[in-house]
N, C-alpha and C positions, 0 to 999 in steps of 0.2 A: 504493500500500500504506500503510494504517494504519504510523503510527509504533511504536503497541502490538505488529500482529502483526510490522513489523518486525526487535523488539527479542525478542518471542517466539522467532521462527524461526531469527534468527543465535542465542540464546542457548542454542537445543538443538543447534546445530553445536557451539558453544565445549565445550557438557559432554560429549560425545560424545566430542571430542578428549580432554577430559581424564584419559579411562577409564585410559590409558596412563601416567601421571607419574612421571615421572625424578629422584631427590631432588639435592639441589645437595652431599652428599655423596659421590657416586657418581663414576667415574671420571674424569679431568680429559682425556680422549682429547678433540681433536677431532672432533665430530661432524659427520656425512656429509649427515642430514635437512635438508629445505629447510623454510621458514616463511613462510608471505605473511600479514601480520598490517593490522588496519586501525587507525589512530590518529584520534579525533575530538579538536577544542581548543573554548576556547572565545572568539579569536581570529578576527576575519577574514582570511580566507585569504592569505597571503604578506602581512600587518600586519608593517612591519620592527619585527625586536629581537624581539615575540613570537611571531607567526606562522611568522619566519623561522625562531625558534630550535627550535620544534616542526620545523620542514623541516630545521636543521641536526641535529638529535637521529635524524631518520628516518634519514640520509645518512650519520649517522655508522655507528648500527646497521647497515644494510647492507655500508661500504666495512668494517666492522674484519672482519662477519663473510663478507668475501668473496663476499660476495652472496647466502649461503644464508640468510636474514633479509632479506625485504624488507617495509618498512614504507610503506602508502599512505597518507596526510595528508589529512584532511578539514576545513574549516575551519569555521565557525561557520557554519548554515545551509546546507552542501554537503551534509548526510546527515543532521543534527539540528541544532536548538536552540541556543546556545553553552552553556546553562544546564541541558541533560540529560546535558551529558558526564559528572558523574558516576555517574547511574542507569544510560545503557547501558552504561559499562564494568562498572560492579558486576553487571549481570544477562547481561554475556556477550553483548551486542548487538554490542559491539567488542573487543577482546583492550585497547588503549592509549586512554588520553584523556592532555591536557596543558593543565593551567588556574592554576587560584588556589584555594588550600585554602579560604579565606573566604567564597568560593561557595557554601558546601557548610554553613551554620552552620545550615540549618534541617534536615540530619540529624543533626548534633554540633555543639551550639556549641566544644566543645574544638580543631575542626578547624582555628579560623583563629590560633590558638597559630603553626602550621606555613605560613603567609604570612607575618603582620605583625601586630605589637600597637603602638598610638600611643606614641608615648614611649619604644619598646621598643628591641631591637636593632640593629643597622644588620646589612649583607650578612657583614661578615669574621665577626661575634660570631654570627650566624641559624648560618654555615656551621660555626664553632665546635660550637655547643653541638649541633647534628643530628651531628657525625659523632665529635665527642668527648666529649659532655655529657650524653648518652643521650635525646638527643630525636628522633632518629630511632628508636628504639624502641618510644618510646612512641607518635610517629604511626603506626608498622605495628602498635601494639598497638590504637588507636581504629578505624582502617580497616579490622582482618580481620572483626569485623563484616558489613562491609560486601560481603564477598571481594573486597578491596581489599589491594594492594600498592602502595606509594608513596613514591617516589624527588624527594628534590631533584631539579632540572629546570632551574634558568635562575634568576636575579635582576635588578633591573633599578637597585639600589642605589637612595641613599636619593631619594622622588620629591619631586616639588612640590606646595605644600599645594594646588592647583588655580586656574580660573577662576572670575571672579565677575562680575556685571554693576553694584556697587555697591560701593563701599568697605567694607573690616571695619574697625572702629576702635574697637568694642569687642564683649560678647560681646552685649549686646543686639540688634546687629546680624544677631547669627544667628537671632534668632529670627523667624520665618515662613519662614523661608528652604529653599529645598526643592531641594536638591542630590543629584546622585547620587555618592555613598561609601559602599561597602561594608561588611561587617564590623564590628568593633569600632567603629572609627571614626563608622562608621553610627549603631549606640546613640547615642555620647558627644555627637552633633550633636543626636540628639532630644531628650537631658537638656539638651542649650541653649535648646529649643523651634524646631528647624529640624524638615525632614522630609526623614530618607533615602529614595534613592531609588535601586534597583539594575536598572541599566539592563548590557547587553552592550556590548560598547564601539559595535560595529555603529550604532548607535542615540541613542549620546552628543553626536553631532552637532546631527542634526536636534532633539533635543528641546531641547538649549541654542538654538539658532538660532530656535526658534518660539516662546519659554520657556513649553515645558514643565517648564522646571525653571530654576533661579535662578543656579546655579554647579555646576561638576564639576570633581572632582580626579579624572586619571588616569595618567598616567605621568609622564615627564620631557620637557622642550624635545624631543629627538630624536623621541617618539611624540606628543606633543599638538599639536609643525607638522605631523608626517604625518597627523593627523586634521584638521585644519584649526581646531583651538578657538579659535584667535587671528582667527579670523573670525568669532565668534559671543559672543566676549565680551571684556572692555576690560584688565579688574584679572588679574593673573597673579602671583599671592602663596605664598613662599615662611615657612620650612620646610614639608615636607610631616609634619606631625607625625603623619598619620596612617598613613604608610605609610614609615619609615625602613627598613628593608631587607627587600624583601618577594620571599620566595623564590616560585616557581613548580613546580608541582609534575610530575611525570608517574605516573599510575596505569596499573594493569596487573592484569587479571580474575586471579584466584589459579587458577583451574581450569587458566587458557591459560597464566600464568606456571609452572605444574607441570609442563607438558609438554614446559619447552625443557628441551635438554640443557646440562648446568654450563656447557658453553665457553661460549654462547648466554645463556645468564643474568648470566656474567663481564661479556658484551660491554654488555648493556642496563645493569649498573651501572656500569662506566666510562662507556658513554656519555652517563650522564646527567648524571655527575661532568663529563664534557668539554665538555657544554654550559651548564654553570652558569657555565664559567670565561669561555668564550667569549661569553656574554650576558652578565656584568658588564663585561670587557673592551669591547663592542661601544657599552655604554651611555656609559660611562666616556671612549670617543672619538668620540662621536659628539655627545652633551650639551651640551660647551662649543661644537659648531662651530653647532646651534640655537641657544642661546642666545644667543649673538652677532649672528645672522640676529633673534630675537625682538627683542632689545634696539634694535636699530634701526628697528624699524618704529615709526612716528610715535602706533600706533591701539592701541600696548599699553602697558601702564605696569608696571611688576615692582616689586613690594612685601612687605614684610616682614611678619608679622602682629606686631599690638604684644606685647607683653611680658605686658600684661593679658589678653591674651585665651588667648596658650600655658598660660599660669600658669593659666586657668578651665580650659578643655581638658584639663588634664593633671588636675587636680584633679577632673574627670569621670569621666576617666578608670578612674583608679584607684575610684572608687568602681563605676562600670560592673563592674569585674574583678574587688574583691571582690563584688558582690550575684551577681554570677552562678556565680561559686566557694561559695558559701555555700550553695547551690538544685543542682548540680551537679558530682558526685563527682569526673568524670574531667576536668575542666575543672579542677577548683582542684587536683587531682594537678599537671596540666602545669603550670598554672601557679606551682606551689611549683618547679619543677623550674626551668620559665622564667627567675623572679625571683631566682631562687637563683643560675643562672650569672650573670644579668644583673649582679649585688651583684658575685661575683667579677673579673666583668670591667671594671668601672668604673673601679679601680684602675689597672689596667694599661692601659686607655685613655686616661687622663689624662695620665699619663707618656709617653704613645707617641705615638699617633696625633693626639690634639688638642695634645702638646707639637712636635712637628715640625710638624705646619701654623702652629701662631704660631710659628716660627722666620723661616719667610717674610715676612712683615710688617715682621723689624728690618730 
């Protein structure tokens, strides 16, 4: 079957269901109805940290709601694409998808606001301003467009700037350079004169290994030895400016999200609250016991990017952020919104969290 008639055929079951929808004002009774829902990612299938956290999000949904929600997990290439998870869930092909908002910039570039911006927030300040700062508003204000709901999901906390096959030592060394980085990040490399290049993670391997591509950033030690990138490239350089805390998202068809009952809707927002905690935790113990496994291998070298080159980078940056706020209404809203808490929160990250980590050091 065509992918098209596919995504046709489940998407006239999804509206069919939705004829009936039950408002999230409505009674807080437990409900009796059962649900067998489908989840696409755009992860390869049981990938630890995010594949898994998509299986622990399904696992949760099911055990809270006693088994009348069950969620089947499909992973990147099991039923589509990694990279159609948005369009089938928006058109009712699947009730759930679980990705990376940043994916998604060539429907809204405002989307990737709600992953990660270079230079931007880290995980504690992303989870701040989404559920205190009104940025979770305003992503379910860009996505219903779309019939699109969309929940925090997982983070993977702040990553690593990536692999490279040649020293960076300054910014002219990015130029030719054709790596795959998403998103913002993506832009800010082609104003250096690199070339992005957005690949599925499936696939990040092989094209480092044959260089099809020159360097890749994508997660942390925990997920780049389970991909193997320490075997296809030398230089392993940190900060990851381009992805300091980059949330993961879980969507959900608005048709098929109408039709659960309140208890059942409670259960999908806690559970996606429970796996974001759970996939920072996961990262967070698993990272350092990589990176010590990395560190000792004789065939990788872990390096800092200089000083000159974050300082080009970030001053790209922000110019990236303002030219496309300026061309794009709902983009430079978030982003007033972004920057704004980001200001507020500077303060009190100074005093806190980067004054207790140098306390370590006396």
């Amino acid at each position: 079957m065509k992918r098209r008639e596919f995504i046709g055929g489940l998407g006239s079951g999804a509206a069919l269901a939705a004829c009936a929808p039950q408002s999230e004002t409505q009674s807080n009774t437990r409900s009796t109805e059962h649900f067998s829902w489908k989840m696409v990612t755009t992860w390869i299938p049981n990938f630890p940290g995010l594949g898994t956290g998509a299986n622990t999000l399904a696992r949760y949904i099911g055990e809270l709601s006693g088994g009348r929600f069950e969620v089947q997990v499909y992973g990147a290439g099991e039923l589509l694409p990694a990279l159609e998870t948005f369009d089938a869930v928006s058109q009712g092909a699947v009730e759930l998808g679980h990705g990376a908002a940043y994916y998604w910039r060539g429907k809204t570039q405002a989307a990737q606001f709600f992953a990660t911006v270079p230079f931007g927030m880290n995980a504690h300040e992303m989870n701040a301003w989404l559920y205190y700062g009104g940025g979770l508003e305003l992503w379910r204000e860009i996505y219903e467009p779309f019939n699109l709901l969309p929940f925090p999901a997982g983070n993977t906390g702040v990553q690593m700037g990536g692999w490279f096959n040649k020293t960076i030592d300054s910014m002219e060394d990015l130029r030719g350079l054709k790596m795959r980085i998403p998103g913002i990040g993506g832009e800010v490399l082609r104003r250096a004169g690199g070339t992005p290049v957005n690949l599925p993670n499936s696939e990040i391997f092989t094209a480092l290994q044959t260089g099809s591509i020159d360097a890749t950033e994508w997660v942390s030690p925990y997920n780049d030895l389970a991909l193997g990138l320490h075997q296809a490239a030398r230089y392993y350089y940190y900060p990851g400016w381009q992805e300091p805390g980059p949330t993961l998202e879980c969507i959900v068809n608005l048709d098929a999200w109408n039709t659960l009952p309140e208890d059942l809707q409670a259960i999908v927002r806690v559970a996606c609250q429970a796996v974001t905690l759970d996939m920072i935790s996961e990262f967070m113990a698993r990272n350092p016991i990589s990176l010590a496994q990395l560190a000792q291998d004789d065939t990788v070298q872990i390096l800092k990017f200089p000083e000159t080159v974050l300082a080009g980078l970030k001053s790209l940056t922000l110019e990236v952020l303002d030219e496309i706020a300026a061309e794009d209404a709902k983009f430079a809203k978030i982003w007033a919104s972004y920057r704004a808490f980001m200001e507020i929160s500077r303060p009190w990250q100074e005093i806190s969290e980067q004054a207790s980590f140098a306390t370590r050091a006396l």
